[in-house]
N, C-alpha and C positions, 0 to 999 in steps of 0.2 A: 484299847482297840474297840471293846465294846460302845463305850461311852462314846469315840467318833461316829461311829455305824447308825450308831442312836438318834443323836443330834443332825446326822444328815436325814434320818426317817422322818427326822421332824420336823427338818425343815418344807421337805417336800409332799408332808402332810397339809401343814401350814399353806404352803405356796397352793397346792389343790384347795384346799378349801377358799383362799382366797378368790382363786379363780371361781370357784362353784357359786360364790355370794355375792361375786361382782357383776355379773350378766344383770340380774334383776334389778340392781339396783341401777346401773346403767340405764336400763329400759325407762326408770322412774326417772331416772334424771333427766331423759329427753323428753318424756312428757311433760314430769312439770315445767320445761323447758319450749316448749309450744304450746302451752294455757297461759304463758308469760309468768310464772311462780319463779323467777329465778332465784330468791333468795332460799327456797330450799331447793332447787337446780344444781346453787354453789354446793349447798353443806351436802348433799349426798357424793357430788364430785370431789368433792376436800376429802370425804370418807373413803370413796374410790383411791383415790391420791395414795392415804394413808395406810391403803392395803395394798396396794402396788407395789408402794417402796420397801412394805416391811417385806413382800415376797423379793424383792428386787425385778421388778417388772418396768424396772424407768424408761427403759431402753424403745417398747413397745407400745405407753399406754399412751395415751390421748385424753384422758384426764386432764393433765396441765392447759392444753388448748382448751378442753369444753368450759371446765374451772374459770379459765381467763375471759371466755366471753359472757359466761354467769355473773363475772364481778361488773365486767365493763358494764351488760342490760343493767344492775344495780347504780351505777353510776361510780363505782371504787373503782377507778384509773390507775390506783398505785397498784392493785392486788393484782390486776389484769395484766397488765405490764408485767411484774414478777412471775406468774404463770404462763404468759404469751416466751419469756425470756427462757424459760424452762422447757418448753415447747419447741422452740430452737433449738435448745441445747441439745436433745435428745431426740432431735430431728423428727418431730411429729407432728410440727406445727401447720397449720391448713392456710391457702392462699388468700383467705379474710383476714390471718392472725399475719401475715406477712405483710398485706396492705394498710392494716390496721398500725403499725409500728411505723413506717415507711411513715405513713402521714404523723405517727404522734412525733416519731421523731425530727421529722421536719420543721414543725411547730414548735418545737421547742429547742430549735437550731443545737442538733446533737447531731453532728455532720457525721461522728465517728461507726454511730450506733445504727444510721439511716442508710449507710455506705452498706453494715453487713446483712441489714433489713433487706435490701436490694439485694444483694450477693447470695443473698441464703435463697429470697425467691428463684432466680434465676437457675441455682444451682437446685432444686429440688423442682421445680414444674417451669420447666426450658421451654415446654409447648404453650403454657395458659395464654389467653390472650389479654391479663393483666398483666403479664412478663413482657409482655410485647408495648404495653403502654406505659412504664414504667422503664422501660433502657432510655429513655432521654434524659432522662431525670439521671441516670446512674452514671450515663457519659459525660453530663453538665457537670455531674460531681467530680468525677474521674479528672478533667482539665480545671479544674476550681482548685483543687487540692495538688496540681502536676503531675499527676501519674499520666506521664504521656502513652508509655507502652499501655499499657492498661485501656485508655480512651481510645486507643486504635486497634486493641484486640475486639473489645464491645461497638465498636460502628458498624460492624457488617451487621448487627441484630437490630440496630436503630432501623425501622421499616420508611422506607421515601416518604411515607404521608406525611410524619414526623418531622419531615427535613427541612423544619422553618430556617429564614435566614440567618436567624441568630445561632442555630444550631448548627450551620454549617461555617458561620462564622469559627466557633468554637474549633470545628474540626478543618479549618486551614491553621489555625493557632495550633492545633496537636502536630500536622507535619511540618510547622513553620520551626517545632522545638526539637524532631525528630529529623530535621534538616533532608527532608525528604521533598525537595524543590522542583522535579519536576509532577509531581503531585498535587503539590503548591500552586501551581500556574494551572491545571485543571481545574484545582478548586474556584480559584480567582477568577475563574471563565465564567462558571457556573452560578459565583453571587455577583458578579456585574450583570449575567442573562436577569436573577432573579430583582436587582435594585443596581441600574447604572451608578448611582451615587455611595455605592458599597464602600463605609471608608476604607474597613481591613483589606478589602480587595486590592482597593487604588492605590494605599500602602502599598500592601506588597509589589504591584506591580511598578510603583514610583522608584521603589529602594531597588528592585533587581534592576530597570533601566539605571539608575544612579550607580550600582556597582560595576556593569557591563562597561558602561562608561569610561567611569575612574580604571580598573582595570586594564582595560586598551589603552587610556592615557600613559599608566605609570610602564606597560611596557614597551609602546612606541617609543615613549623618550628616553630608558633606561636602554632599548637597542641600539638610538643614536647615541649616546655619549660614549658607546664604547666602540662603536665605528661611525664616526664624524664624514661621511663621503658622501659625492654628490645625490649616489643611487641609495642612502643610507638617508640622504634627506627625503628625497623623491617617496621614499617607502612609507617615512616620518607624515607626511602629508597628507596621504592615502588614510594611513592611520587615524588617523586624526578629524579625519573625517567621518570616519566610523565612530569614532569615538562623541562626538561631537552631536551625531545624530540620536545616540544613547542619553545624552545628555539633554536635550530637546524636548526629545519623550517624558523623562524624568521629569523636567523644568513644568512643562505643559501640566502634571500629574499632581506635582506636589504645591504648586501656586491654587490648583483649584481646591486641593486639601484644604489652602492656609487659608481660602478666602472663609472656608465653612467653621475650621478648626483652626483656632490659634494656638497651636501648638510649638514651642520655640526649637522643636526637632526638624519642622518642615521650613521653617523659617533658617537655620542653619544650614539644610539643604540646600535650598534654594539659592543661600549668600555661599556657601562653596560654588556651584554649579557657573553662576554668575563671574567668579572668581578665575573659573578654567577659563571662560568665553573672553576673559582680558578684559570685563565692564565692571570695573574696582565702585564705581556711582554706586548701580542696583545691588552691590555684591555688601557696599557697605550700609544699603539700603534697611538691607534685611537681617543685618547685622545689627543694627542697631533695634530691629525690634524684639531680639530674643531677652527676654523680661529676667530676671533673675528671682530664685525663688526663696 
């Protein structure tokens, strides 16, 4: 009993005196850290480090962060890294040591590493206005990788300045996977206002006329065959005409696609569409130019 009593006295002996010898030398480590002496910047903060851990102070110190930008002024990218990563871990790390990662890990296509680099900023300084410069980048990654939920809990933080077309591109592609369609048809509003010739727009909008279309087809004709009567045709007709002008729109949409993009999906389109309208020529027109790959 004794000897526990002891060893806890001394621990908290220990841990006090570490704190008692740590203030000054801190003091000296920012100095010589503002005369540019980083290389004993480092070595006082590694000695910081060293008494921290031996008190167990990980949890609070800031060492790791100072340590990491001492290496990086040096030019040691590996050491800074490893102290910038500790920094994280013990959540003390500062909005330069998060910016700092974000870009290393960009650069060195670590998609995984740049995701939590992001996540961590976010999650610890929600207000900075590098957090704010910095969600398009998080959201681009979020649909890059398919975490749809994810890219659409983080677009309210994307701020409108940010709201290039390619980024909103991106986020009709998140509710196009979220099947979130009348959404979809806003968005599509919004990048034909910002580029008439918006392909993902005229997509989407090509395929939703092209399904409204077929849709009204398959059920006007699947109504008459099961009641063949005069007023069953008469309705058949009607139908059909709706249909028809779905198809129009479509047709109009996905011809100007193919004229820009040769792509043998709009080409396939177009030879169905053609197909419904009873003109087997253009139908087999365009059938014939779907390339095989």
């Amino acid at each position: 009993m004794r000897n526990t009593v002891f060893f806890f006295i001394l621990l908290f002996l220990t841990s006090c005196a570490a704190l008692h010898k740590t203030p000054s030398k801190e003091v000296a480590a920012e100095s010589a850290t503002s005369t540019g002496m980083h290389e004993k910047a480092l070595a006082l903060w590694e000695q910081i480090i060293a008494e921290h851990e031996q008190a167990g102070l990980q949890n609070t110190s800031i060492a790791y962060d100072k340590a990491g930008h001492s290496a990086l002024a040096i030019g040691d990218t590996l050491k800074s890294e490893n102290y910038f990563k500790l920094s994280m871990y013990y959540q003390t790390a500062s909005v330069a040591t998060y910016s700092f990662l974000i870009d290393y890990y960009q650069k060195t296509n670590n998609l995984s590493r740049e995701v939590m680099a992001l996540e961590g900023l976010l999650s610890h300084y929600p207000q900075s206005q590098v957090t704010a410069k910095v969600m398009p980048q998080l959201f681009q990654l979020y649909t890059q990788t398919q975490q749809w939920e994810s890219a659409e809990k983080i677009w309210p933080l994307v701020k409108n300045e940010y709201h290039s077309e390619n980024l909103v591109n991106s986020w009709l592609n998140v509710n196009k996977a979220l099947d979130n369609k009348d959404l979809c048809d806003d968005i599509a509003s919004q990048l034909l206002a910002l580029n008439p010739k918006n392909r993902v727009a005229l997509e989407w909008n090509a395929k939703k006329y092209y399904d409204k279309g077929e849709q009204r087809f398959q059920m006007e004709m699947e109504a008459y065959e099961k009641n063949k009567t005069r007023s069953q045709y008469a309705s058949l007709l009607k139908g059909l005409e709706v249909s028809t002008d779905h198809f129009q729109q479509a047709l109009k949409l996905f011809e100007m696609l193919h004229k820009t993009h040769q792509d043998n999906s709009y080409a396939l389109y177009i030879s169905n569409i053609y197909a419904r309208f009873g003109d087997e020529k253009n139908s087999m027109h365009y059938r014939s130019m779907i390339k095989n790959d």
